[in-house]
C-alpha distance (Angstrom), angle and dihedral (degrees) to the residues before:
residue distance angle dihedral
X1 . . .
X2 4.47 . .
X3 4.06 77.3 .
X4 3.68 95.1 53.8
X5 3.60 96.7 44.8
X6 3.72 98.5 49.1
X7 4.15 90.9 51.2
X8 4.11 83.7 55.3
X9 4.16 97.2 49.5
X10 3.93 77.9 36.0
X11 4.40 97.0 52.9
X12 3.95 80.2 40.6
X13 3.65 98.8 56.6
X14 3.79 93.4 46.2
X15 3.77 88.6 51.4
X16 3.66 98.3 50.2
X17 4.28 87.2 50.6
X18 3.71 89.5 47.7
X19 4.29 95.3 51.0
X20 3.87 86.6 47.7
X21 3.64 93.9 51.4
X22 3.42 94.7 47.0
X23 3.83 89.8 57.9
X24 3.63 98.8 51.0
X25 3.93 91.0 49.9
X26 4.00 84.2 55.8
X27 3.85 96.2 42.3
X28 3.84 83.0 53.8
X29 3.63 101.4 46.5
X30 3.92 89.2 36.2
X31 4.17 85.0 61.4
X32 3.94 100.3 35.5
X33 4.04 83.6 57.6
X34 3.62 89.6 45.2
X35 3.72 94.5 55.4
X36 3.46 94.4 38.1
X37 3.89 87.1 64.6
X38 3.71 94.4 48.2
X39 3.79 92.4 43.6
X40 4.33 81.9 54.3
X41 3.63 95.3 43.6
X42 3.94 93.3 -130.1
X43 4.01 115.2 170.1
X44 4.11 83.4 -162.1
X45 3.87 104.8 132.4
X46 4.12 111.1 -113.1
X47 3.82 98.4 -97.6
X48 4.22 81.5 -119.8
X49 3.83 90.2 74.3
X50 3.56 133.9 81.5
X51 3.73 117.8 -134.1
X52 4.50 104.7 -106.0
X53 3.60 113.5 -131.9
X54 3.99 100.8 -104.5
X55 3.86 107.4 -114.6
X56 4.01 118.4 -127.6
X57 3.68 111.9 -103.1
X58 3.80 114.8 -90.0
X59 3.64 110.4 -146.4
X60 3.36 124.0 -129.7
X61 3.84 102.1 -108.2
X62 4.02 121.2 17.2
X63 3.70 121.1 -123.8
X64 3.99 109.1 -114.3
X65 3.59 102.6 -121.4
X66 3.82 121.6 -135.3
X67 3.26 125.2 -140.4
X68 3.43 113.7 -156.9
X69 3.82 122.6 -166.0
X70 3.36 126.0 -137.4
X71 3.31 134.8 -71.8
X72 4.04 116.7 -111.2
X73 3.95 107.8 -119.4
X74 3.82 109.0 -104.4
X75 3.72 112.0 -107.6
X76 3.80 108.7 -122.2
X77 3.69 106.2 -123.2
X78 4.04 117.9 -99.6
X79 3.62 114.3 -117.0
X80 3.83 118.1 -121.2
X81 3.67 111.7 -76.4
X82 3.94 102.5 -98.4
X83 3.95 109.2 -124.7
X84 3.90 114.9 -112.0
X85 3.26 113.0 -112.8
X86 3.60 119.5 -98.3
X87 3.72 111.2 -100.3
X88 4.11 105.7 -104.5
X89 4.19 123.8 -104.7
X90 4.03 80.9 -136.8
X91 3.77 131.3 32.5
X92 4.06 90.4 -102.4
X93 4.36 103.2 24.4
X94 3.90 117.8 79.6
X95 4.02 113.7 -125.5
X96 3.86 100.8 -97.0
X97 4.12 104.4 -116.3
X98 3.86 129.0 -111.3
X99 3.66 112.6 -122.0
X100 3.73 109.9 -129.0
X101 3.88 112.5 -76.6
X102 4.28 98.9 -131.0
X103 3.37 88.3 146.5
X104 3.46 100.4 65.6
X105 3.93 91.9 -135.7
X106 3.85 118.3 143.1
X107 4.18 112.7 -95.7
X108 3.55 138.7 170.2
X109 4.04 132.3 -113.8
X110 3.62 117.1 -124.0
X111 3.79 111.7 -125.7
X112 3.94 113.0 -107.2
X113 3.98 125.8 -153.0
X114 3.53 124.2 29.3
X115 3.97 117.2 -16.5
X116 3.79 95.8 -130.4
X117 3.58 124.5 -1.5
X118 3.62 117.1 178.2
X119 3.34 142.1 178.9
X120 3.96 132.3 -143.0
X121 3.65 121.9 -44.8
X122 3.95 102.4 -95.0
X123 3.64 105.8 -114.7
X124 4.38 118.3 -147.3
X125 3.67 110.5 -101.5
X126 3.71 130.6 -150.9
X127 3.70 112.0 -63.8
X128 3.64 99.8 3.3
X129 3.19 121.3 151.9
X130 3.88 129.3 -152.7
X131 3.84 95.0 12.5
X132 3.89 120.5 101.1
X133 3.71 120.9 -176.2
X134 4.15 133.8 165.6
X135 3.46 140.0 170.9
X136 3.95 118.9 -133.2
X137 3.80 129.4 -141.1
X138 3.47 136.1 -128.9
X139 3.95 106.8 -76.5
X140 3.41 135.9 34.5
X141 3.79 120.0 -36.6
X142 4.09 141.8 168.7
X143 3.93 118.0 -176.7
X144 3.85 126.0 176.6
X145 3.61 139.0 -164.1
X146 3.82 150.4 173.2
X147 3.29 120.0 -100.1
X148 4.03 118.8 -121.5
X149 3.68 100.2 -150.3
X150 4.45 123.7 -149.6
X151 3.51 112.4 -134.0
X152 3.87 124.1 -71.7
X153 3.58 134.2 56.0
X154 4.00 90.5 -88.0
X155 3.60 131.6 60.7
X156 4.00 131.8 -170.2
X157 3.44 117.7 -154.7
X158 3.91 131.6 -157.2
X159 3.62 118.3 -151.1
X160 3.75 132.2 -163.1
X161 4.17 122.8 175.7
X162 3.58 128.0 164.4
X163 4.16 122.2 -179.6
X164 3.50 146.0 171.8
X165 4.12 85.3 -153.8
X166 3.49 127.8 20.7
X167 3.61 126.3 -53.1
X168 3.85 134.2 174.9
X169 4.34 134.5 179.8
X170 4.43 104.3 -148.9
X171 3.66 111.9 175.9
X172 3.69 112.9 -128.9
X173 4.42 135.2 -147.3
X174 3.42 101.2 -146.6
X175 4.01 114.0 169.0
X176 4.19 134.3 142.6
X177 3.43 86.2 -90.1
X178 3.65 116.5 11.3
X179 4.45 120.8 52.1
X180 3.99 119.9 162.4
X181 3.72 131.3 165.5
X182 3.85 111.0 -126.1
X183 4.07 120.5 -156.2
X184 3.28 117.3 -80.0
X185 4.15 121.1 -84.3
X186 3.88 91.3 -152.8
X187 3.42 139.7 -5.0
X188 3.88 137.7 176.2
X189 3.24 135.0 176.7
X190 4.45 110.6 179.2
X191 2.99 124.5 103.8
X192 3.83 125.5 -100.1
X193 3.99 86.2 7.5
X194 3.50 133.5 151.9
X195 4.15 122.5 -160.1
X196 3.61 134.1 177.2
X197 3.91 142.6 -167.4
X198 3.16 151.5 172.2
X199 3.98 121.0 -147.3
X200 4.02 144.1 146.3
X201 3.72 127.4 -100.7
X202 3.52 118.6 -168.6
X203 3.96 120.9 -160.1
X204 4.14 85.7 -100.5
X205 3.92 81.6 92.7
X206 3.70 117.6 69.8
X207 3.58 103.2 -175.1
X208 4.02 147.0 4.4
X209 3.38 133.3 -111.6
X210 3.96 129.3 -150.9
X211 3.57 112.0 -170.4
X212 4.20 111.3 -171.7
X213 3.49 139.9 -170.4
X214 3.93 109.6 -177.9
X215 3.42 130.9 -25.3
X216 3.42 125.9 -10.8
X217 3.84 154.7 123.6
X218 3.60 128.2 -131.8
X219 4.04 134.4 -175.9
X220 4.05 127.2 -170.4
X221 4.00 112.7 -162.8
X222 3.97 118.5 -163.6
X223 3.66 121.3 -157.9
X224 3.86 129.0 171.3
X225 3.42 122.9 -112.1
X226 4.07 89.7 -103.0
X227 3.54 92.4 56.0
X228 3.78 95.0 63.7
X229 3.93 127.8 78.0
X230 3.67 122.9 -83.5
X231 3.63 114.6 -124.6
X232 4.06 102.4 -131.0
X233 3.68 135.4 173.0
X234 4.23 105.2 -32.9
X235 3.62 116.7 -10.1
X236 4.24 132.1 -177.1
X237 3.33 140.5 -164.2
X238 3.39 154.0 99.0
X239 4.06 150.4 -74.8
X240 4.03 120.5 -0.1
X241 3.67 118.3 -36.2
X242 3.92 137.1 156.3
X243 3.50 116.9 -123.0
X244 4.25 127.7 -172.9
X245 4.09 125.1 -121.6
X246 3.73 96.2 -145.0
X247 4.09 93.6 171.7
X248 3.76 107.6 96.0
X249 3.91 86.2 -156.4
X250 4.02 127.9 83.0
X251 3.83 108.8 -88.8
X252 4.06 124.6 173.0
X253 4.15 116.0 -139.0
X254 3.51 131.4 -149.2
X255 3.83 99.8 -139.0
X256 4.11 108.6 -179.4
X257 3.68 115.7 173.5
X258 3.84 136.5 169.9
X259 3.77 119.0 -149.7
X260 3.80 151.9 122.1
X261 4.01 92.2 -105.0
X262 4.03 118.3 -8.7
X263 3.87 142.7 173.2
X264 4.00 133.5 -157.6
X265 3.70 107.4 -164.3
X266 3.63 132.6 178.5
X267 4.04 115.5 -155.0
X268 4.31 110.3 -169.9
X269 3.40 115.3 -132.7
X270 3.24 97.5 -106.8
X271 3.86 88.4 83.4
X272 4.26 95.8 -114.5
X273 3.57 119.9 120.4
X274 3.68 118.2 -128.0
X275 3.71 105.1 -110.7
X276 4.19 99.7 -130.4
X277 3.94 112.3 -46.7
X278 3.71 94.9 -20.4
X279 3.45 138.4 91.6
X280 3.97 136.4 -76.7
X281 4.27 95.2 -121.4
X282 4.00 86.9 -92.2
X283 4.09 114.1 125.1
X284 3.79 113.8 -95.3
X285 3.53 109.1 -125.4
X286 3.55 124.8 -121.7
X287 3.55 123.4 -74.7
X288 4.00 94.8 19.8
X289 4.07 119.8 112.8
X290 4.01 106.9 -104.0
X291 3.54 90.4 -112.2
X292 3.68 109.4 38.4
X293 3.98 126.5 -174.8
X294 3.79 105.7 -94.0
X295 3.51 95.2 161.4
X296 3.68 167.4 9.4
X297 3.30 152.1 -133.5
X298 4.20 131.5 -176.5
X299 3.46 146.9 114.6
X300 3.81 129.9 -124.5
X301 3.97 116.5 19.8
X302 3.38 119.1 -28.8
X303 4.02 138.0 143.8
X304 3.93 125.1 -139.5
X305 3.41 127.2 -178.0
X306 4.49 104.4 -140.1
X307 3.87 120.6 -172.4
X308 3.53 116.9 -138.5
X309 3.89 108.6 -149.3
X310 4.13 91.9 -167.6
X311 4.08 147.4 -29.5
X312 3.40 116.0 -30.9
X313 3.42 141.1 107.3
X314 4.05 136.6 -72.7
X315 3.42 118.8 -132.2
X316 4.20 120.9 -158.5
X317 3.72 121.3 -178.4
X318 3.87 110.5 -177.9
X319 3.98 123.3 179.9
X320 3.84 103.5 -125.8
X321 3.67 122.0 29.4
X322 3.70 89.6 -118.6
X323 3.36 100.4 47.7
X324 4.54 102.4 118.2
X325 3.34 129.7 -130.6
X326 4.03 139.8 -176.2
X327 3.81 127.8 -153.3
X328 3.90 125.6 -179.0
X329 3.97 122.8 -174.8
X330 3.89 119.5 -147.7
X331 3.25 139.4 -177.2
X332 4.28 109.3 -98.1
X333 3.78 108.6 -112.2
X334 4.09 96.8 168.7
X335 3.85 109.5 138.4
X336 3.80 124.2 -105.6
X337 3.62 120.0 -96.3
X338 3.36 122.1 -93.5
X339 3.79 109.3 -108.7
């Protein structure tokens, strides 16, 4: 058993001298070859290295980098606001459009929204005074009756109809010994219609006339003279109307209307009627042309200057309830007569 042990440290021994020979030898040759190459100058890699991954060139000063920011997204341009239509003169035609005035020259406004929109015929309540209403029956039909006059010398009366026939308002003279029928104040004659207007009555007439053919309702209104509005400085509007002269002094209006077939008439307050361009019977005052312009009548557009001698009232019948009209009140600066 000693023998066996001592050939195992012995087999061990030779082992360990072999190993460390065998490393010298390739130490040695490991630096002979290594000289050898840098005795030959050889750039060959040692066959112990791994070839590195040659690095992209890094240049000797970076770029700055900008970073720009977006660019805001370009608004699309708004189109031009679109005009709104003009409101219409009917409830189904447009307003027709006033071309721009550049030249400075006086014109009229169209009416916009509906042409005549009106409500119920006003029907006479208890105790009123002044207002007359009826309603007529199927058939035909003629009923007259006095009229109970405001106070003052002129009186302006509103008048409503509707009918399903015909249907017209005349005022009447009626006396012991004098009776005349006077043109008709309003008439109408469609069916399912409704009409207004507004007109004078002096106390020439007596009485009023309805004249009806079917069914219909009819309502007369009457207001003094100071119930009314005063026509002062420039006024507009549109359709007939009745407007009071309060100024007790001459004054000259403007009156420029546009319709079909129209009137400008001035009434004194006296409650005559100027028979054609002259005067009512009242004296002219002084200064004023004996037979001054108290009216006119024409159809389509036209401007006339009136002359208003005193108070009264102005009365403007227009064709169409739309149809516009301008009036201005100035002072009268004719020159005195000649004596």
């Amino acid at each position: 058993m000693g023998f066996g042990l001592g050939c195992l440290v012995t087999a061990a021994t030779l082992w360990r001298l072999t190993l460390s020979a065998a490393r010298q030898a390739a130490g040695s040759a490991a630096r002979a070859e290594a000289a050898a190459l840098r005795a030959a100058g050889s750039d060959a890699a040692p066959v112990t290295t791994i070839a590195a991954t040659p690095a992209a060139p890094v240049p000797a000063a970076a770029p700055a980098v900008t970073v720009s920011k977006p660019a805001p997204p370009v608004k699309a341009a708004r189109p031009a606001p679109t005009p709104p239509r003009p409101r219409s003169t009917t409830d189904s035609a447009p307003a027709p459009v006033l071309p721009p005035a550049e030249d400075d020259l006086p014109r009229l406004r169209p009416a916009s929204g509906p042409s005549d929109k009106r409500g119920p015929v006003p029907r006479q309540r208890a105790g009123e005074r002044f207002h007359f209403s009826g309603r007529c029956e199927d058939g035909e039909a003629e009923y007259e009756f006095p009229i109970e006059w405001p106070e003052g010398a002129l009186t302006v009366a509103q008048i409503e109809v509707s009918t399903k026939g015909y249907l017209s308002i005349s005022p009447m003279t009626r006396t012991l010994d004098r009776i005349e029928s006077h043109s008709s104040l309003i008439y109408l004659g469609s069916s399912d219609k409704r009409k207004g207007v507004r007109t004078v009555l002096t106390h020439d007439f007596t009485h009023l006339l309805v004249d009806s053919r079917g069914v219909g309702e009819w309502s007369v209104r009457l207001y003094g003279s100071d119930e009314i509005d005063e026509l002062t400085g420039t006024m507009e509007g549109y359709g007939s109307t009745v407007l009071a002269v309060r100024q007790d002094l001459p004054v000259s209006c403007v009156t420029h209307v546009k319709s079909s077939s129209w009137s400008a008439e001035f009434i004194c307050a006296c409650g005559r009627i100027p028979k054609s361009f002259g005067t009512c019977g009242c004296p002219i005052p002084p200064g004023l042309p004996s037979s001054p312009t108290l009216g006119a009548w024409e159809s389509g557009e036209a401007l006339r200057t009136l002359l208003f001698p005193r108070a009264g009232v102005l009365k403007l019948r227009a064709d169409k309830p739309s149809d516009p009209w301008r009036l201005e009140v100035r002072p009268y600066t004719g020159k005195p007569k000649a004596r």
